[in-house]
Chimera marker file (.cmm) of the C-alpha trace (Angstrom):
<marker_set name="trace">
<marker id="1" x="26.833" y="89.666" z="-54.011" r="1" g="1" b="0" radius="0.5"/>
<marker id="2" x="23.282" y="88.373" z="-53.192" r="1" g="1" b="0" radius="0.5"/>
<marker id="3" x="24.287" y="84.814" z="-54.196" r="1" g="1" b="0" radius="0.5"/>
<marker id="4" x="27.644" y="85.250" z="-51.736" r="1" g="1" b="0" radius="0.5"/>
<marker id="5" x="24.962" y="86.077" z="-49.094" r="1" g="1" b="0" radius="0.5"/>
<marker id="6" x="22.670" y="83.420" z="-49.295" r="1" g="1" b="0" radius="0.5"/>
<marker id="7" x="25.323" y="80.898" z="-49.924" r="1" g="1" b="0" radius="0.5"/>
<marker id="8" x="27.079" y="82.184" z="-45.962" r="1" g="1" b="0" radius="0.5"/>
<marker id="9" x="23.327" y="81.897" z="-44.557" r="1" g="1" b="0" radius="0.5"/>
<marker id="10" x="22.522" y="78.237" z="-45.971" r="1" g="1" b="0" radius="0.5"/>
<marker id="11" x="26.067" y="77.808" z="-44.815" r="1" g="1" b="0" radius="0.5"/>
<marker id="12" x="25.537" y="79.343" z="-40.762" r="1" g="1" b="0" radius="0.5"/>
<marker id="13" x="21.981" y="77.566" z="-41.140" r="1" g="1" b="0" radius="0.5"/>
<marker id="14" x="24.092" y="73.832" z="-41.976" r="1" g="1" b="0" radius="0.5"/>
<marker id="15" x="26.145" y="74.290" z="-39.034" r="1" g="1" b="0" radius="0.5"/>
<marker id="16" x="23.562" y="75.561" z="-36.585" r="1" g="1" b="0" radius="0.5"/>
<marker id="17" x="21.778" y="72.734" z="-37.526" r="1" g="1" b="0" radius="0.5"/>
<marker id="18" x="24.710" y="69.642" z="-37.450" r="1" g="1" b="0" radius="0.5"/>
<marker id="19" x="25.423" y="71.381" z="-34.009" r="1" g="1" b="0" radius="0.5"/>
<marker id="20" x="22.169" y="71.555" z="-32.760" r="1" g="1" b="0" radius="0.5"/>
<marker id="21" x="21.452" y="67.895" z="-33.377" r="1" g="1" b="0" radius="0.5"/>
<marker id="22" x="25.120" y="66.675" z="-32.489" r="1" g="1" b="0" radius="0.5"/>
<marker id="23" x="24.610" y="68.330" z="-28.942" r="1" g="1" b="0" radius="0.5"/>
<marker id="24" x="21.054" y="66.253" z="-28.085" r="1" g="1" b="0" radius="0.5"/>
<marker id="25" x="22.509" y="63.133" z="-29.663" r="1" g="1" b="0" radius="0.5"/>
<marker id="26" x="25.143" y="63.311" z="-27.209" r="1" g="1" b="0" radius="0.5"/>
<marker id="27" x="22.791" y="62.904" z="-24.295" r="1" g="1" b="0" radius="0.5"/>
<marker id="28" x="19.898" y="60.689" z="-26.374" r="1" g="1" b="0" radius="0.5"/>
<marker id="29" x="18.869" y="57.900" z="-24.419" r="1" g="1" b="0" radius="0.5"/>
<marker id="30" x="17.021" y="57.051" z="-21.240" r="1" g="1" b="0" radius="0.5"/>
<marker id="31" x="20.147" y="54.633" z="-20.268" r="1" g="1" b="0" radius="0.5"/>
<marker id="32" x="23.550" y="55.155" z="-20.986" r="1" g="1" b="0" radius="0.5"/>
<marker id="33" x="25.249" y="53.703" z="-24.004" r="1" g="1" b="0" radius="0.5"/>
<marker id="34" x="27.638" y="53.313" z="-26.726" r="1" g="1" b="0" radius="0.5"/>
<marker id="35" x="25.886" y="55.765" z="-29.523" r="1" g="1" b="0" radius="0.5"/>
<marker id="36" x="28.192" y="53.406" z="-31.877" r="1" g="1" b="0" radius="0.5"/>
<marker id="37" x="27.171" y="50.412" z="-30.834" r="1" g="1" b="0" radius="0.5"/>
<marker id="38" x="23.826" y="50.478" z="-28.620" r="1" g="1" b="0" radius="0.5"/>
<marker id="39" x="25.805" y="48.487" z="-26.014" r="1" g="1" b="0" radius="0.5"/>
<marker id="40" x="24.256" y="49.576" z="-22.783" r="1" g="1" b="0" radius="0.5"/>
<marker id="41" x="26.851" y="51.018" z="-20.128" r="1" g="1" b="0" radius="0.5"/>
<marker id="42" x="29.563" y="50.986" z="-23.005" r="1" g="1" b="0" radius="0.5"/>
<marker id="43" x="29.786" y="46.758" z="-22.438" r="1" g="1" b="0" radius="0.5"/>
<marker id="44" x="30.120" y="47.138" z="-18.300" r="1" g="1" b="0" radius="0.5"/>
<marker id="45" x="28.609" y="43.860" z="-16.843" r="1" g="1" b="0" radius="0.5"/>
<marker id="46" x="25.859" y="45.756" z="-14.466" r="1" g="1" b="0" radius="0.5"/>
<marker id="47" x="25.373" y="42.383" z="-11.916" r="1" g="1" b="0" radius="0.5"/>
<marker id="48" x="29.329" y="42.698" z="-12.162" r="1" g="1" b="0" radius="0.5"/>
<marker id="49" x="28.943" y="45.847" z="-9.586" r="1" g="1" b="0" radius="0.5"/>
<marker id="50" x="26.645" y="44.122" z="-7.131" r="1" g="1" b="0" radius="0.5"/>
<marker id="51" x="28.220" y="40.620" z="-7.139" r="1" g="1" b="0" radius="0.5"/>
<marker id="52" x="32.579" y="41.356" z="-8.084" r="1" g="1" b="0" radius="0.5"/>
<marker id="53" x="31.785" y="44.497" z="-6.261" r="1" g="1" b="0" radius="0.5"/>
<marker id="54" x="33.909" y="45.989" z="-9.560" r="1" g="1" b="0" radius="0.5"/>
<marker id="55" x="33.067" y="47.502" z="-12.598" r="1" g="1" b="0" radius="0.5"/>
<marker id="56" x="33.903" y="44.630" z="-15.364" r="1" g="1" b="0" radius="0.5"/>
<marker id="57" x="33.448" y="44.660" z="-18.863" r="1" g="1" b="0" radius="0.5"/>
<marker id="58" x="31.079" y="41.956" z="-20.074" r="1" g="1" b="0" radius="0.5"/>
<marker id="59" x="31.469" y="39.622" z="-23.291" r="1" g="1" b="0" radius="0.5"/>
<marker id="60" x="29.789" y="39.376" z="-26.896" r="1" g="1" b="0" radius="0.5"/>
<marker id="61" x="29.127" y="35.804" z="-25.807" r="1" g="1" b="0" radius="0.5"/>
<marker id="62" x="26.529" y="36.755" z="-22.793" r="1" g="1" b="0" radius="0.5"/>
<marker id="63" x="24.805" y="39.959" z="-24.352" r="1" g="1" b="0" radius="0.5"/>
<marker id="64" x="20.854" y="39.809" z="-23.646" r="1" g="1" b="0" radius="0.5"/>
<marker id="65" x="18.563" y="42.959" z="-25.227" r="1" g="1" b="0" radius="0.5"/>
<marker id="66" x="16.628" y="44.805" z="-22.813" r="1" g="1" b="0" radius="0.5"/>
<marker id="67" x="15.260" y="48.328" z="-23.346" r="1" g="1" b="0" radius="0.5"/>
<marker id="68" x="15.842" y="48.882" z="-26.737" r="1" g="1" b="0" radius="0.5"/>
<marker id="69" x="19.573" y="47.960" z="-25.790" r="1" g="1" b="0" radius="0.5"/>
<marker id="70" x="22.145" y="45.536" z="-26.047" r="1" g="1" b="0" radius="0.5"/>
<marker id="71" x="23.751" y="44.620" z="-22.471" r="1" g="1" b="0" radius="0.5"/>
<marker id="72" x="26.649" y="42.623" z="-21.891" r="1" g="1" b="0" radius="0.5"/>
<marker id="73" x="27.842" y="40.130" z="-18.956" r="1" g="1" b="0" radius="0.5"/>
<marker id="74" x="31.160" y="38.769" z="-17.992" r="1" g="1" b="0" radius="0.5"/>
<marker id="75" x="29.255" y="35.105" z="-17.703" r="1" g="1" b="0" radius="0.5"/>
<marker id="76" x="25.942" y="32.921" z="-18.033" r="1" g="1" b="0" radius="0.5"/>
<marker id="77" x="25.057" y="33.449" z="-14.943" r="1" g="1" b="0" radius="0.5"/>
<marker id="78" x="25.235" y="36.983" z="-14.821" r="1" g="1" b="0" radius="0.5"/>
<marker id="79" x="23.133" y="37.079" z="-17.343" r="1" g="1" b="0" radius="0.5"/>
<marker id="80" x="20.568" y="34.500" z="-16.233" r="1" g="1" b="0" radius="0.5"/>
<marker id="81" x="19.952" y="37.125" z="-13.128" r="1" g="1" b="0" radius="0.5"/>
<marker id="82" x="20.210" y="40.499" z="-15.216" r="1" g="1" b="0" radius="0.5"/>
<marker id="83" x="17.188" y="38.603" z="-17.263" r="1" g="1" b="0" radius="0.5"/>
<marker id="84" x="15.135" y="37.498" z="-13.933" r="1" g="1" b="0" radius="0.5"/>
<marker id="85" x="15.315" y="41.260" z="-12.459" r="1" g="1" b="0" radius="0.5"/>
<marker id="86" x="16.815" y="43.583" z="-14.808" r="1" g="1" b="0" radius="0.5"/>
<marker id="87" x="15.214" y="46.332" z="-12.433" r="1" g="1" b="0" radius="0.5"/>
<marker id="88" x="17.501" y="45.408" z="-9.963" r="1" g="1" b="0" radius="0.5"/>
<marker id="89" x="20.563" y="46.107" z="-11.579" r="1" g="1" b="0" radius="0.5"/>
<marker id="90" x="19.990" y="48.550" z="-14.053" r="1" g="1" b="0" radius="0.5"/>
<marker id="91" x="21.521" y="52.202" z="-12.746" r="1" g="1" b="0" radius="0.5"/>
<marker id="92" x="19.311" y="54.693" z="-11.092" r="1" g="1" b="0" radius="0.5"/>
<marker id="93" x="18.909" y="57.379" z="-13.416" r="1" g="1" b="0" radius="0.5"/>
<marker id="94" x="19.750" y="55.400" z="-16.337" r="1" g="1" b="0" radius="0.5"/>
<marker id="95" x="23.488" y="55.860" z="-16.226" r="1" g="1" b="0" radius="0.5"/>
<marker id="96" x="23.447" y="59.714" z="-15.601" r="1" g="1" b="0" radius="0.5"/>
<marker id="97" x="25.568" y="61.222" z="-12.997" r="1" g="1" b="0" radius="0.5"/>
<marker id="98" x="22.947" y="61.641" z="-9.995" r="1" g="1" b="0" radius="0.5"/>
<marker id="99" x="24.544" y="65.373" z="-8.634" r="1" g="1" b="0" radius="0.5"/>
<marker id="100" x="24.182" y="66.373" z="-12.209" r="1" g="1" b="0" radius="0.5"/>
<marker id="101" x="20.717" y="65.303" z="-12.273" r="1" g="1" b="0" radius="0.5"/>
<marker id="102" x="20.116" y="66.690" z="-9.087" r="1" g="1" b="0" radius="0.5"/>
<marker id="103" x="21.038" y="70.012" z="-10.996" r="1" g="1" b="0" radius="0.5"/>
<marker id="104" x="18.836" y="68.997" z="-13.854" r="1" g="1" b="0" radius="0.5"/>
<marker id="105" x="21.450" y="68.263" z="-16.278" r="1" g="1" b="0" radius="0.5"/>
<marker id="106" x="21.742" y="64.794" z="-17.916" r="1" g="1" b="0" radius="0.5"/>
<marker id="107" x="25.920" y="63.855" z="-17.886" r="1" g="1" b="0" radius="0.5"/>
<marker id="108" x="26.642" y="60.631" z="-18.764" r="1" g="1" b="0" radius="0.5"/>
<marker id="109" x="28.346" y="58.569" z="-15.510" r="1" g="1" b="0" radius="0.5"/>
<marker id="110" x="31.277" y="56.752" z="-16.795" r="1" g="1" b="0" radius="0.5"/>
<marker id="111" x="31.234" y="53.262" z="-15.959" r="1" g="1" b="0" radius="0.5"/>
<marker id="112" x="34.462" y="52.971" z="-14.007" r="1" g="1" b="0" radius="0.5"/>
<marker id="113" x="33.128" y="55.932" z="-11.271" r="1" g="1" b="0" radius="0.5"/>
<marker id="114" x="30.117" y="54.009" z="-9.732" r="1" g="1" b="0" radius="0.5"/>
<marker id="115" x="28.805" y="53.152" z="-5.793" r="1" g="1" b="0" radius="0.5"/>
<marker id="116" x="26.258" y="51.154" z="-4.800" r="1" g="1" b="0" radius="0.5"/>
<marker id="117" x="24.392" y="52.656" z="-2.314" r="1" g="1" b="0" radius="0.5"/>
<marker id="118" x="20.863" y="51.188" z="-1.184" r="1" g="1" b="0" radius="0.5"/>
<marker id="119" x="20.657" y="48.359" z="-3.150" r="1" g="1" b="0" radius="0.5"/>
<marker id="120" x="21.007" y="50.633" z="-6.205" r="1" g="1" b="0" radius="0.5"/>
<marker id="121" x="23.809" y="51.349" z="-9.084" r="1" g="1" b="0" radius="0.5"/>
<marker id="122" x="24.907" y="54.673" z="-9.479" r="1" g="1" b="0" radius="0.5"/>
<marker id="123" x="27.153" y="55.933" z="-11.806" r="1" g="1" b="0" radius="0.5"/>
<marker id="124" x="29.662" y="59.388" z="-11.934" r="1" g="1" b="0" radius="0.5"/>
<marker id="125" x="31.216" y="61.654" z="-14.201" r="1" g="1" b="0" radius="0.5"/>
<marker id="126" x="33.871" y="62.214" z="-12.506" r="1" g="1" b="0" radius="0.5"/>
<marker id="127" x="36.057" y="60.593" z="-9.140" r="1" g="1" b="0" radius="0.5"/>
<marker id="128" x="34.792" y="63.512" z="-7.561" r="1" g="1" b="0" radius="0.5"/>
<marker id="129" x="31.626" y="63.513" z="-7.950" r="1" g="1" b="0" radius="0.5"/>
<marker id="130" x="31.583" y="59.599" z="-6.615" r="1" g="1" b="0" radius="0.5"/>
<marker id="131" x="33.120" y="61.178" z="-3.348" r="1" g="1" b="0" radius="0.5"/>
<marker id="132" x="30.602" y="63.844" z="-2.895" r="1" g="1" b="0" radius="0.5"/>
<marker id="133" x="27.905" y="61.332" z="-3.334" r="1" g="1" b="0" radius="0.5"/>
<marker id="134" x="29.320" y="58.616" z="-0.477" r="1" g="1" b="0" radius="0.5"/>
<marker id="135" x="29.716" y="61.868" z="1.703" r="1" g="1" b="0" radius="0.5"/>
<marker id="136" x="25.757" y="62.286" z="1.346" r="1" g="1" b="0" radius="0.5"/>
<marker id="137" x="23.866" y="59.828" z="-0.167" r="1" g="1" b="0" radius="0.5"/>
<marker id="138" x="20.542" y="60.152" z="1.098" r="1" g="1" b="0" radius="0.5"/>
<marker id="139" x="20.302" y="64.232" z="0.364" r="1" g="1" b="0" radius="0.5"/>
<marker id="140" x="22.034" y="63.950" z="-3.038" r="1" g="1" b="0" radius="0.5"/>
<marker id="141" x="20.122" y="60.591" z="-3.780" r="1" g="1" b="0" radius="0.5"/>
<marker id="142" x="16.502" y="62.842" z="-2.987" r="1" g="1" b="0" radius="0.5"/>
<marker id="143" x="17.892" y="65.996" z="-5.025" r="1" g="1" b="0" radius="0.5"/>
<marker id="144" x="18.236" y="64.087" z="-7.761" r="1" g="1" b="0" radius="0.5"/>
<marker id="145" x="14.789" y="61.422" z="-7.588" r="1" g="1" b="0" radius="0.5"/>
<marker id="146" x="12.968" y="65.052" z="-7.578" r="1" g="1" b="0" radius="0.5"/>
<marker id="147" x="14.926" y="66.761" z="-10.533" r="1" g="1" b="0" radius="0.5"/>
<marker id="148" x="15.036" y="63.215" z="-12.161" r="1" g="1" b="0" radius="0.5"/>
<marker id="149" x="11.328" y="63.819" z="-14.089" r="1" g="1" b="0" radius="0.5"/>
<marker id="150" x="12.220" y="67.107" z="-15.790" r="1" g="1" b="0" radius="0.5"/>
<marker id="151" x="15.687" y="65.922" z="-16.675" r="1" g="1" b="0" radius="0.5"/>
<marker id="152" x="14.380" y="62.388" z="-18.056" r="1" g="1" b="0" radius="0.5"/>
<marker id="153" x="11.770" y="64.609" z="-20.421" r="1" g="1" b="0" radius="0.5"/>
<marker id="154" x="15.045" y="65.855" z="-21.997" r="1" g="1" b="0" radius="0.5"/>
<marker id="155" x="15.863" y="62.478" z="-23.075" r="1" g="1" b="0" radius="0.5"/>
<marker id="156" x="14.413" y="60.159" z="-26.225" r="1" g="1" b="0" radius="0.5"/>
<marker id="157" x="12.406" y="57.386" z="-24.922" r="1" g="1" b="0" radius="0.5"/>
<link id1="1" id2="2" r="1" g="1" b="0" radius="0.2"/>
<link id1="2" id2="3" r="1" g="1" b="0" radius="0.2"/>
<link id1="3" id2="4" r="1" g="1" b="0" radius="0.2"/>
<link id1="4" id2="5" r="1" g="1" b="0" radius="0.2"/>
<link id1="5" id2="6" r="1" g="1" b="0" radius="0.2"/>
<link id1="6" id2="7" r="1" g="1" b="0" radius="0.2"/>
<link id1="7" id2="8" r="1" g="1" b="0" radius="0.2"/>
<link id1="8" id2="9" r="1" g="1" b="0" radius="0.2"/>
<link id1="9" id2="10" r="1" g="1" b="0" radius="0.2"/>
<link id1="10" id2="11" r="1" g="1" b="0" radius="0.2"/>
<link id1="11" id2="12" r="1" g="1" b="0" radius="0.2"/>
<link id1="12" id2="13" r="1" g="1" b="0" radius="0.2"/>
<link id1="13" id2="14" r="1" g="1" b="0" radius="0.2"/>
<link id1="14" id2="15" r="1" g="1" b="0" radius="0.2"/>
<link id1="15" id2="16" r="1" g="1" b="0" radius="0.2"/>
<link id1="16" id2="17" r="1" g="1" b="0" radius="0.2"/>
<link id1="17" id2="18" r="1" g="1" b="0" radius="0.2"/>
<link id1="18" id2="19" r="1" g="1" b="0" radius="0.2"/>
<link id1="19" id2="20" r="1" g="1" b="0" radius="0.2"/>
<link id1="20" id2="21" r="1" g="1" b="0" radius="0.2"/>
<link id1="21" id2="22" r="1" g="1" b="0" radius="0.2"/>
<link id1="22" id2="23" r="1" g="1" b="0" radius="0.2"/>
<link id1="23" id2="24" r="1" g="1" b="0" radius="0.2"/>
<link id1="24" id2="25" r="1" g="1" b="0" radius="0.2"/>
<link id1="25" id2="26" r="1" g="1" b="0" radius="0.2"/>
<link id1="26" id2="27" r="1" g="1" b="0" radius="0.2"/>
<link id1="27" id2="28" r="1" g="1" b="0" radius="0.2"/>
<link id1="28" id2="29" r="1" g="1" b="0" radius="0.2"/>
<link id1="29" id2="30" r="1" g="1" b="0" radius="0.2"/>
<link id1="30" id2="31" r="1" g="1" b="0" radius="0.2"/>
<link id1="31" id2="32" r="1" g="1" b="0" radius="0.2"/>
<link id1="32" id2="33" r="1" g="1" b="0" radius="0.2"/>
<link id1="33" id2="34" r="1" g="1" b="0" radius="0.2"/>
<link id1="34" id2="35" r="1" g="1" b="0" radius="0.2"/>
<link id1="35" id2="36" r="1" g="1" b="0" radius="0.2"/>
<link id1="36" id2="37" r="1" g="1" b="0" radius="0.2"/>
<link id1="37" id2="38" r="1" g="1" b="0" radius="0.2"/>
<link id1="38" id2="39" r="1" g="1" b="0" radius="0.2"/>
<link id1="39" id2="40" r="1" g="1" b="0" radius="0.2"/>
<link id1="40" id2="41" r="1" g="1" b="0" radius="0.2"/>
<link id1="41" id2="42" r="1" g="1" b="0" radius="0.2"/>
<link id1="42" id2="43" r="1" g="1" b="0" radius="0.2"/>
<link id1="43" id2="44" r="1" g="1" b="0" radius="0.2"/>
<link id1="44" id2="45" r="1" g="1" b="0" radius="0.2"/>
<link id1="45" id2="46" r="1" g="1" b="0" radius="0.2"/>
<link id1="46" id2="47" r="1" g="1" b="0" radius="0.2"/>
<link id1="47" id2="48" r="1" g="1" b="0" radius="0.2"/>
<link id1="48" id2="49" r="1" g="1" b="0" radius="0.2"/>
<link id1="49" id2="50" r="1" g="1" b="0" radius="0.2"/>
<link id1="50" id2="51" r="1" g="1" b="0" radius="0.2"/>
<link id1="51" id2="52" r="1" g="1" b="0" radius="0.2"/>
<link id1="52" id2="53" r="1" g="1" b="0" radius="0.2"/>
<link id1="53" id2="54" r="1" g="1" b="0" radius="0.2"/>
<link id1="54" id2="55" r="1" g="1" b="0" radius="0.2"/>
<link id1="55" id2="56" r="1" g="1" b="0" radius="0.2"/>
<link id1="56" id2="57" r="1" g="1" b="0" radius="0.2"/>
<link id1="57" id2="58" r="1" g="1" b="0" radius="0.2"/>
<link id1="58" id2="59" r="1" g="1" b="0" radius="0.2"/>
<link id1="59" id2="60" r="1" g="1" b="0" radius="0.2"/>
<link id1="60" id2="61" r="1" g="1" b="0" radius="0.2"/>
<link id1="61" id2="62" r="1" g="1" b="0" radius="0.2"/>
<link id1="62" id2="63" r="1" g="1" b="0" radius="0.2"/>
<link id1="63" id2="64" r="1" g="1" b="0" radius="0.2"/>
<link id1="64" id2="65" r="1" g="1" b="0" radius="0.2"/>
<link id1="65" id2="66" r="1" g="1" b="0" radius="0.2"/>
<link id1="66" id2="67" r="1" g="1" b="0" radius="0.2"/>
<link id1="67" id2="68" r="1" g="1" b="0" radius="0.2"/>
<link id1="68" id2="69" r="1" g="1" b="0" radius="0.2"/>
<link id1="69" id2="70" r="1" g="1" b="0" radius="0.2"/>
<link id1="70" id2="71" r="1" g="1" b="0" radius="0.2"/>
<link id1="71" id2="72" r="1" g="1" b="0" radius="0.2"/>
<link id1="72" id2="73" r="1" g="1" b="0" radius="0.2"/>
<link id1="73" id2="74" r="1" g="1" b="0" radius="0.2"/>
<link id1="74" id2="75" r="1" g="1" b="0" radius="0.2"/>
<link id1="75" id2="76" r="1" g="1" b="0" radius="0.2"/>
<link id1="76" id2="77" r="1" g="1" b="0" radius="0.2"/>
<link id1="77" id2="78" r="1" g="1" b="0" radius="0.2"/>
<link id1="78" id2="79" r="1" g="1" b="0" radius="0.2"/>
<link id1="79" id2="80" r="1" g="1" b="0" radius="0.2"/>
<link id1="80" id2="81" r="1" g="1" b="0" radius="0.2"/>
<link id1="81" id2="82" r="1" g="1" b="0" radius="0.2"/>
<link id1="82" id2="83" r="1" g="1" b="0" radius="0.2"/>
<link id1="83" id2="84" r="1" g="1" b="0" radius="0.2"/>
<link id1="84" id2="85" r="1" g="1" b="0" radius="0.2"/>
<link id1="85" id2="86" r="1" g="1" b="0" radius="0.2"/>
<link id1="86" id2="87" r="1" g="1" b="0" radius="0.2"/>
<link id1="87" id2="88" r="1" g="1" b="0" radius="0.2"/>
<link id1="88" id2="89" r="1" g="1" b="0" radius="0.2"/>
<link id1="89" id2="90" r="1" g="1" b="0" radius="0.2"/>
<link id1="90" id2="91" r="1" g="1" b="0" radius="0.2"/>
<link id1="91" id2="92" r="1" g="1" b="0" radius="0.2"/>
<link id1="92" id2="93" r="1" g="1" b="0" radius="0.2"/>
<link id1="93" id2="94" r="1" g="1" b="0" radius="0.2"/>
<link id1="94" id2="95" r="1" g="1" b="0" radius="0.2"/>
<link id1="95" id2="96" r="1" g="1" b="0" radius="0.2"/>
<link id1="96" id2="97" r="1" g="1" b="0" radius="0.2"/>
<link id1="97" id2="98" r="1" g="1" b="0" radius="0.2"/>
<link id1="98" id2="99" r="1" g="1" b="0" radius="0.2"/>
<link id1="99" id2="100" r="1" g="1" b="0" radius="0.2"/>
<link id1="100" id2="101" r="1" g="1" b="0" radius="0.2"/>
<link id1="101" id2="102" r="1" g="1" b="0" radius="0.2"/>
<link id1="102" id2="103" r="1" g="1" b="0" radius="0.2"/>
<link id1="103" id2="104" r="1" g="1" b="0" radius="0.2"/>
<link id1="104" id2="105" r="1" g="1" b="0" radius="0.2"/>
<link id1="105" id2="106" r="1" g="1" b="0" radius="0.2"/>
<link id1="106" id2="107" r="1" g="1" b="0" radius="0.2"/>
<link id1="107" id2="108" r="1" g="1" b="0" radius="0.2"/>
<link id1="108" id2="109" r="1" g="1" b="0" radius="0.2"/>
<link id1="109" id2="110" r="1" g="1" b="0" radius="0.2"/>
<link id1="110" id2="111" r="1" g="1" b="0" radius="0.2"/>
<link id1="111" id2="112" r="1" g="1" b="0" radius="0.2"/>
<link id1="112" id2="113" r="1" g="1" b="0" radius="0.2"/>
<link id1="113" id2="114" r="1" g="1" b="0" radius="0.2"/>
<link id1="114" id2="115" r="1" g="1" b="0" radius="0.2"/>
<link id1="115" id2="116" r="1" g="1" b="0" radius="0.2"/>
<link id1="116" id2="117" r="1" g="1" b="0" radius="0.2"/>
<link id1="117" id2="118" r="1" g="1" b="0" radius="0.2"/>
<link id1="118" id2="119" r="1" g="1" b="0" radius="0.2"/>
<link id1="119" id2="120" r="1" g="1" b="0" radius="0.2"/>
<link id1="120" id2="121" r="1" g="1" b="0" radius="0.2"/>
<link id1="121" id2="122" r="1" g="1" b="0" radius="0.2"/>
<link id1="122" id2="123" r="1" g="1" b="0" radius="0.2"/>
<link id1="123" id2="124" r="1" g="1" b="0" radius="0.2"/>
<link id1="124" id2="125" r="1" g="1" b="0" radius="0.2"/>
<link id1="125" id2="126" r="1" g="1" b="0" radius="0.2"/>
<link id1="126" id2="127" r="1" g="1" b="0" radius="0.2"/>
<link id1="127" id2="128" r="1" g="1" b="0" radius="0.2"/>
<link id1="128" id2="129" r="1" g="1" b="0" radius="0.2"/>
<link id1="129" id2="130" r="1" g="1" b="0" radius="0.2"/>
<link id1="130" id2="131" r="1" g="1" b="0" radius="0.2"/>
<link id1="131" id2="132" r="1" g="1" b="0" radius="0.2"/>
<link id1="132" id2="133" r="1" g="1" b="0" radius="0.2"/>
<link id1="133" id2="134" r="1" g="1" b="0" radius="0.2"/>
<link id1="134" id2="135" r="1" g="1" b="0" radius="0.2"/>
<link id1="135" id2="136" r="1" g="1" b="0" radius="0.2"/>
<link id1="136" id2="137" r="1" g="1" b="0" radius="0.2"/>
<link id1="137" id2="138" r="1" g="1" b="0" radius="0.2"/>
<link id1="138" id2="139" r="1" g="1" b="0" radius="0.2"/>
<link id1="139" id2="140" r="1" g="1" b="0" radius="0.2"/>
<link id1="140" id2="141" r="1" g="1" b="0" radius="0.2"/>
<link id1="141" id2="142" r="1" g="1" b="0" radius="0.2"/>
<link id1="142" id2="143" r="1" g="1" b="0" radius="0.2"/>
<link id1="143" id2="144" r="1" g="1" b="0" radius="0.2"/>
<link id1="144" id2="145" r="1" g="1" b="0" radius="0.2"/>
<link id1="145" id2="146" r="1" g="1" b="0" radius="0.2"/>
<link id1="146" id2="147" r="1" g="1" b="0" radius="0.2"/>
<link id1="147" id2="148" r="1" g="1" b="0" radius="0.2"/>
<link id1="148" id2="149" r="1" g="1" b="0" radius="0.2"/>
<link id1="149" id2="150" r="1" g="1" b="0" radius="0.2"/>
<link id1="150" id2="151" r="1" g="1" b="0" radius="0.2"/>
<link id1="151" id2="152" r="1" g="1" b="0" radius="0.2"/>
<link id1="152" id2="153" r="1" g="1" b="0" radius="0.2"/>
<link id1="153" id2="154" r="1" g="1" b="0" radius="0.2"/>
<link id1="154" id2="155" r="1" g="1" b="0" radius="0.2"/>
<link id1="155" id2="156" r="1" g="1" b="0" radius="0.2"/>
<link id1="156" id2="157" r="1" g="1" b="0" radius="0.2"/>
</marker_set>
């Protein structure tokens, strides 16, 4: 009976643990990226917003590896200015939806929900999201800059 016991508690333990880890993995990094893969912005070319005006996905031919990351571009010049001022183009927030970091939360944007607003990428959750942000950009953009500290603690460097 005693082994039965112990056996269900290592058990509960396991999957507390697997849980516990699976859950911060899914919100790891500082920038947004294939956990797979360590492609930055799941492969979205990131001048590709600024210059097409579009989210694109980029190509294993123009990849350059900034910030621990792999980061992909739809062509050689793309690349060549991602590598002069990668501070230009990579997303506020690194990736993360800025209302839900304006709540403190770190959610992943998705690539295909982005604006850019300022001279800076954002990217969204959700469509909705996108739309509350181009309502209000300034007060959402601040709400977020002041939670962005505490929430980027959250995440592994």
């Amino acid at each position: 009976m005693q082994r039965r016991i112990l056996g269900g508690l290592l058990a509960v333990w396991f999957v507390a643990t697997v849980a516990a880890f699976s859950t911060k993995a899914a919100t790891s990094e500082r920038i947004v990226n294939d956990p797979n893969t360590g492609v930055a912005l799941y492969g979205y070319d990131a001048v590709s917003y600024f210059i097409d005006k579009s989210a694109r996905q980029g190509a294993t031919e123009y990849e350059f590896r900034f910030a621990g990351l792999t980061w992909r571009f739809r062509s050689e010049a793309n690349r060549a200015a991602f590598m002069r001022s990668p501070e230009v183009y990579v997303p506020e927030f690194g990736g993360y939806d800025p209302l839900a970091v304006g709540e403190g939360v770190p959610l992943e944007g998705n690539p295909a929900f982005f604006a850019v607003s300022g001279g800076k990428l954002f990217l969204f959750a959700r469509e909705e999201s996108l739309a509350r942000f181009l309502a209000n950009p300034k007060n959402l953009f601040d709400a977020a800059a002041n939670a962005w500290p505490g929430v980027r603690k959250k995440l592994v460097p």
